[in-house]
C-alpha positions as CSV (number, residue, x, y, z in Angstrom):
1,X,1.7,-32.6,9.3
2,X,3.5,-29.1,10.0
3,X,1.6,-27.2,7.6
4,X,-1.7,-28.7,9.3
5,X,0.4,-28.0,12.7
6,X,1.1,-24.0,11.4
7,X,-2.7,-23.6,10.2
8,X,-4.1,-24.8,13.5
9,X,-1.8,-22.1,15.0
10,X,-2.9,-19.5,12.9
11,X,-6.8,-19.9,13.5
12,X,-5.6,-19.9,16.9
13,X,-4.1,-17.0,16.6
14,X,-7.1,-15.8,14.8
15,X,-9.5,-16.6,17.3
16,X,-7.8,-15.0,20.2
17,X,-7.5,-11.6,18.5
18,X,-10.7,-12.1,16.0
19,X,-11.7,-8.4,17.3
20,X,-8.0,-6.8,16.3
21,X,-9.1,-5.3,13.1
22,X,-9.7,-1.9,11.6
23,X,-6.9,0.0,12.6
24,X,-8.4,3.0,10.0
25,X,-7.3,5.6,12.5
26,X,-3.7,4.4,12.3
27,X,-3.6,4.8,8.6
28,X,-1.2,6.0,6.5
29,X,-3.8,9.1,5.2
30,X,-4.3,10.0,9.2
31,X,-0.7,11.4,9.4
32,X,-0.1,15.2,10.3
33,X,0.7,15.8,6.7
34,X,-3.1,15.3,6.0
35,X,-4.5,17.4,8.6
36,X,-6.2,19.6,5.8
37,X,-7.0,17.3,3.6
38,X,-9.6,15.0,5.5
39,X,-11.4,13.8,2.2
40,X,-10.1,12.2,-0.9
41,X,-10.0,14.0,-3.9
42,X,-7.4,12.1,-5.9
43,X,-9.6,9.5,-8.4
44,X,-7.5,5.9,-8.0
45,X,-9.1,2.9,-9.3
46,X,-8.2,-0.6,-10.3
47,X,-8.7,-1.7,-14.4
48,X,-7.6,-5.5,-13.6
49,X,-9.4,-6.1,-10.5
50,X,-12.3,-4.0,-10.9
51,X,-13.8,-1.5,-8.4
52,X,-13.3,-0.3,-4.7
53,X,-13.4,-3.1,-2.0
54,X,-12.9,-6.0,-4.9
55,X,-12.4,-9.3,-4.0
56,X,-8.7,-10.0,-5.0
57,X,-8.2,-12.8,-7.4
58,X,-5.6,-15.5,-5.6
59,X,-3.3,-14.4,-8.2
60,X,-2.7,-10.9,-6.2
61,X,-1.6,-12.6,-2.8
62,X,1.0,-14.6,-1.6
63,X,-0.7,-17.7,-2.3
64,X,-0.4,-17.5,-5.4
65,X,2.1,-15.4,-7.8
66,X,1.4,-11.5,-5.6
67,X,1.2,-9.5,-8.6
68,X,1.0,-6.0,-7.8
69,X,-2.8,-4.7,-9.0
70,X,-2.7,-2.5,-11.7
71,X,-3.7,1.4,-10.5
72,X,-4.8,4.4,-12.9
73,X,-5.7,7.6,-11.0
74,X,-6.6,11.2,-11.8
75,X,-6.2,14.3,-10.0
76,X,-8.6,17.5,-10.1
77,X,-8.1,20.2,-12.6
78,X,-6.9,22.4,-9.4
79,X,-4.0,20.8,-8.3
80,X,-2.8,18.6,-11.2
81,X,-0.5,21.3,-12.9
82,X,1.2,21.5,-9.5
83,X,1.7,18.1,-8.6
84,X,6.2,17.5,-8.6
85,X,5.6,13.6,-8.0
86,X,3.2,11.1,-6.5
87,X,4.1,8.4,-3.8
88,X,2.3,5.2,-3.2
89,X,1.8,3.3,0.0
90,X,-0.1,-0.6,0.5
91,X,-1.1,-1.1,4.0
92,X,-3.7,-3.6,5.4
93,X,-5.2,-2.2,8.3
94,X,-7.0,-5.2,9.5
95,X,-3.5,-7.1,10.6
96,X,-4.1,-7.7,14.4
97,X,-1.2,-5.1,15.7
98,X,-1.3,-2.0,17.1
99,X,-0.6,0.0,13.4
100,X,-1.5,-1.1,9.7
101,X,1.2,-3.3,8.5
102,X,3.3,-1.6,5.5
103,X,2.6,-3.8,2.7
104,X,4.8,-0.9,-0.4
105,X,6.5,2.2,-0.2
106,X,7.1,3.8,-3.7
107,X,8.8,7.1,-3.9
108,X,9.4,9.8,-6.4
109,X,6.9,7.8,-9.2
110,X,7.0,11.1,-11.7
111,X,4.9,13.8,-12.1
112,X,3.7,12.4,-15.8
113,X,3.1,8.4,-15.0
114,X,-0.7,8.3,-13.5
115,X,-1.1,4.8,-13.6
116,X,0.8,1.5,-12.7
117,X,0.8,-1.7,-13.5
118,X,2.7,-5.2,-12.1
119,X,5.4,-4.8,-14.7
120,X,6.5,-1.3,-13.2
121,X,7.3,-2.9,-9.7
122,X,10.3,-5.3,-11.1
123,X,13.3,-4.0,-9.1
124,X,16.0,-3.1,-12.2
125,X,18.6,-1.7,-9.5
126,X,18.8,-2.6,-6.3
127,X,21.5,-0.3,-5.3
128,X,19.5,2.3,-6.1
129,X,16.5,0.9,-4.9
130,X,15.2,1.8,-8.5
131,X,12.0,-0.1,-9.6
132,X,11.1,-0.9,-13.5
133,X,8.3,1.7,-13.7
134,X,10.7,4.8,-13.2
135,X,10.2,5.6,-9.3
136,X,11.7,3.5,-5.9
137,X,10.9,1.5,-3.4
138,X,10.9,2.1,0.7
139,X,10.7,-0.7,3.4
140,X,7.4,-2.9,3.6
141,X,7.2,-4.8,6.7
142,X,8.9,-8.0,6.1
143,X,11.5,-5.7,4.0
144,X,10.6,-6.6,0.6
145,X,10.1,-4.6,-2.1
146,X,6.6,-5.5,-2.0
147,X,4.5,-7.7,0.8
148,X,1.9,-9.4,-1.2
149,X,-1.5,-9.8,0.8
150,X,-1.6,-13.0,3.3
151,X,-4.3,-12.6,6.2
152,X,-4.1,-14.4,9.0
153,X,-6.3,-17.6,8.3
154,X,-9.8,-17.7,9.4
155,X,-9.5,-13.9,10.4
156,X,-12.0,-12.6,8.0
157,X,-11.9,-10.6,5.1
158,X,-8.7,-8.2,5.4
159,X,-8.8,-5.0,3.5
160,X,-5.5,-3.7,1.3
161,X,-5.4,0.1,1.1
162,X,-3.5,1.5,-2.2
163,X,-2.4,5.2,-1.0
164,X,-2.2,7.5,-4.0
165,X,-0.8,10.9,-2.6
166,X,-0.3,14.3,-4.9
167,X,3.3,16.0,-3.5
168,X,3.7,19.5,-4.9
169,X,7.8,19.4,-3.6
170,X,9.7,15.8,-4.0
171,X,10.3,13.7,-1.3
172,X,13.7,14.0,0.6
173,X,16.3,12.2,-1.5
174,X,17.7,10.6,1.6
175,X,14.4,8.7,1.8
176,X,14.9,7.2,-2.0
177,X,16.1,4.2,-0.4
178,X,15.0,0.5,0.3
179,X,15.1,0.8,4.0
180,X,13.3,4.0,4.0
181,X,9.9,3.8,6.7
182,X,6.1,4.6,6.1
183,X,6.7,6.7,9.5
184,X,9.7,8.4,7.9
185,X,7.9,9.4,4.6
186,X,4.5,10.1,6.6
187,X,6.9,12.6,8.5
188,X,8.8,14.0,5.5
189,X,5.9,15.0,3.3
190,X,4.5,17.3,5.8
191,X,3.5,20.6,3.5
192,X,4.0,19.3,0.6
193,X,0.5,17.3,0.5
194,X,-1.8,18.2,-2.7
195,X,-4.4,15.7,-2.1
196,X,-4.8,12.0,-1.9
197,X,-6.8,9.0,-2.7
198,X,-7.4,5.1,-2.0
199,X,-8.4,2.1,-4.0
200,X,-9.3,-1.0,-1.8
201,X,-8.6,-4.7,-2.4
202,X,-10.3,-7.3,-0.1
203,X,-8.8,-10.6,0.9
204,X,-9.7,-13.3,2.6
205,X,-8.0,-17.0,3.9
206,X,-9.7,-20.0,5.3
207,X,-9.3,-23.4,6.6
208,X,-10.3,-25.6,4.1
């Protein structure tokens, strides 16, 4: 009876803001630090759940285990001898609030490792906010180290953005902690953007 009670609230919910989606200009690429670099030009794409704006398998979202998709990306002959690290940022800008909710923050992922995969995002030090794969974790919205896709029910399909960004200096190590903000990183990257890229995952939940 209460999980029938909390899924009539959320298609409630749903319905009253059914027209609170696509918060694009509020995303993570439309930051000052991007301000010259309007287009992608970073490659990023998806070798487990296939190509951009896939349907994610139940397996990827919080109903079922919220694996973390697999990302390979590539950047062009121009830039890629002067990239110092990459960061990573999952947003879904169809949540029904005012900015895209922060779904990962990974910081300082190595100059060398152009590709990810669910494995790497085992935290291995906490202290350290230090993640398997080599590189660190910020603050998703819910503060874990990574929010696994759950759109409101009966909402439509919700897209998941995966944020591949090219730094030519490293991030502030202040920031190479758990708690650190998308806003804070948005802010602290400013010059030192190389280029950037998105892979997109689609998601969907209804009342059955």
């Amino acid at each position: 009876m209460a999980a029938t009670a909390r899924a009539l609230l959320e298609v409630t919910v749903s319905w009253v803001f059914a027209n609170a989606k696509g918060r694009d200009d509020k995303a993570f690429f439309t930051h000052p630090a991007f301000a010259n670099f309007k287009e992608q030009t970073i490659t990023v794409t998806s070798p487990d759940c296939g190509a951009y704006g896939s349907i994610l398998d139940k397996d990827y979202t919080q109903d079922g285990s919220g694996r973390f998709p697999a990302l390979e990306w590539s950047a062009p002959n121009d830039i890629a001898g002067q990239v110092k690290e990459w960061l990573l940022v999952s947003e879904d800008p169809d949540a029904p609030l005012p900015t895209p909710i922060a779904h990962g923050v990974y910081t300082a992922i190595p100059a060398s490792k152009t590709s990810v995969g669910s494995d790497d995002f085992t935290v291995v030090d906490p202290s350290k906010a230090l993640m398997k794969g080599g590189f660190h974790f910020g603050r998703s919205r819910n503060g874990m180290p990574y929010l696994p896709p759950r759109p409101l029910m009966n909402h439509g399909q919700h897209r998941y953005f995966f944020i591949v960004v090219a730094l030519k200096e490293p991030l502030d190590a202040r920031l190479l902690t758990a708690t650190a903000t998308r806003e804070q990183v948005a802010e602290d990257i400013r010059g030192k953007v190389l280029g950037w890229g998105t892979w997109v995952g689609v998601a969907e939940r209804k009342w059955q």
